[in-house]
N, C-alpha and C positions, 0 to 999 in steps of 0.2 A: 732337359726335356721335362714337360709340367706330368707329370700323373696320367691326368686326365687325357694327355692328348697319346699315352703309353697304351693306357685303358682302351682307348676308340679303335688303336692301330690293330689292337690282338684284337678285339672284337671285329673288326673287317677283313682280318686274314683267315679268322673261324667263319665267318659267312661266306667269304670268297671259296675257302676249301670244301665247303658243305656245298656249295652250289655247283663247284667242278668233278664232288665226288657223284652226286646225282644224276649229273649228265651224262656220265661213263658207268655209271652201275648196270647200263643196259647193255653193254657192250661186253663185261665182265663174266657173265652167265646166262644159262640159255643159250648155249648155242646148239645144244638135241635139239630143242624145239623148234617149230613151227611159227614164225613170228609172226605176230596180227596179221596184217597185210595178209602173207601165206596162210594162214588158217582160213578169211575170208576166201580167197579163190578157191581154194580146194573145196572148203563148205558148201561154196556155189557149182563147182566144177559136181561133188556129190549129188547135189539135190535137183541138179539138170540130168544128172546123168540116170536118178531116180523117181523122173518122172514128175518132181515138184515148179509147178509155177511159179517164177519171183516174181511176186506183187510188187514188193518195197524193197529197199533195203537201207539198215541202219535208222529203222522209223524211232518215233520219239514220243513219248507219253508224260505227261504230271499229274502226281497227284499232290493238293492242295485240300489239308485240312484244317480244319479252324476249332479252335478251343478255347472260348467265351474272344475276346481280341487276339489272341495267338496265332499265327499265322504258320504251319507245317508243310513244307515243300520235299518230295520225292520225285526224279524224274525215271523214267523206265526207258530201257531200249529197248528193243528188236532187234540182233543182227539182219535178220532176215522175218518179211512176212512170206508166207509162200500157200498156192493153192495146191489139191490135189484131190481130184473126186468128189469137187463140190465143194471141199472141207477147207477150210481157210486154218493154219497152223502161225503159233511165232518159233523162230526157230533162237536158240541162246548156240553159242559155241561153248563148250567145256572150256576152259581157263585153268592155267598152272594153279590158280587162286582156290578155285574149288575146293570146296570138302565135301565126306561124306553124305549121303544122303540122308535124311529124319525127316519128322513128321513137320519141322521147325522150317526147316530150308521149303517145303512142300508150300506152308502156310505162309511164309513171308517173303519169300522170294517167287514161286513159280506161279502163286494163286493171285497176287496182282498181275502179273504179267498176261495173265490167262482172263481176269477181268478188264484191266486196261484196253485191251487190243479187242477184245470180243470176239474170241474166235473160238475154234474148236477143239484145239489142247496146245499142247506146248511141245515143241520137240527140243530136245538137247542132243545135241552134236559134238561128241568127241572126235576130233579129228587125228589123235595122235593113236588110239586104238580101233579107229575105225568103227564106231559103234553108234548107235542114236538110239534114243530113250523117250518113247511119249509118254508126255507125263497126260494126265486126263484127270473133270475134277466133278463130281457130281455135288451137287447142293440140294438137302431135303429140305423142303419146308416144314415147320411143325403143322400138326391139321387144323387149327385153329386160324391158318392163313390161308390154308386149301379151300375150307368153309367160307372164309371172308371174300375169297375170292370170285368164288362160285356164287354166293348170294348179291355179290354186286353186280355183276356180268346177270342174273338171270334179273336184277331190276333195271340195268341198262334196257334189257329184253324188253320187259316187261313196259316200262316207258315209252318203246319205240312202238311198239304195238299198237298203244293207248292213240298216241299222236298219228301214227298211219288210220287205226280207227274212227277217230276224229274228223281226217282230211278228208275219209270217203264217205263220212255220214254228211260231212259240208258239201262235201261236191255231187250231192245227189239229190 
């Protein structure tokens, strides 16, 4: 037998075994938990049961940034978009994956998702302790934008005025 063709065979029995252990690792552990599937129903079974409207579910966002030709792709989910009092929410499910909470997880994780979707906070849904968490995000402008803004909008004004002033000195 050549080397080469020894070589190929262990390396196809290390790929075979890496692909059979994969398949079964979900089978392995977990089983306290609540699996996908089961986490969705209950989530929804909670948020029906709590007065929340399901708009969506499992909606889909990207974001796509660009850095001089580079091209950066991030896609976002929503388990659930849901309404309640007017308020449109996304909702996340808690995941074994989670970690602790910081200022970090707030900024990169919860605050696209609270801008992508354009709604009015974010809830998180632990389903295994029973708990939900809105997160909420306020953005101050510095005054410098307050002022820019203000002085555009009152020449917007100010133009319109001019042109209605206009129309009624023509049409008289």
């Amino acid at each position: 037998m050549d080397w080469q063709l020894g070589f190929a065979i262990v390396v196809g029995v290390i790929f075979v075994l890496a692909l059979v252990q994969s398949m079964f690792r979900q089978w392995r552990g977990g089983r306290n938990h609540i699996p996908l599937k089961g986490r969705l129903h209950v989530a929804r079974q909670w948020l029906e049961d709590n007065d929340y409207q399901i708009v969506r579910v499992r909606e889909r966002s990207e974001w796509i940034g660009y850095y001089d030709s580079r091209e950066f792709r991030k896609q976002y989910i929503a388990d659930f978009i849901v309404k309640q009092g007017g308020k449109f929410y996304v909702v996340k499910i808690h995941s074994s994956r989670d970690t602790g909470l910081s200022g970090q997880k707030l900024r990169d994780h919860w605050y696209p998702l609270y801008m992508a979707f354009q709604v009015d906070g974010v809830l998180h849904l632990d389903v295994e302790r029973e708990q939900v968490h809105v997160v909420d995000f306020e953005l101050r402008s510095p005054p410098f934008l307050l002022w820019r803004r203000v002085i555009n909008r009152s020449l917007w004004f100010l133009a319109g005025m001019i042109v209605a002033l206009a129309w009624f000195h023509v049409g008289s």
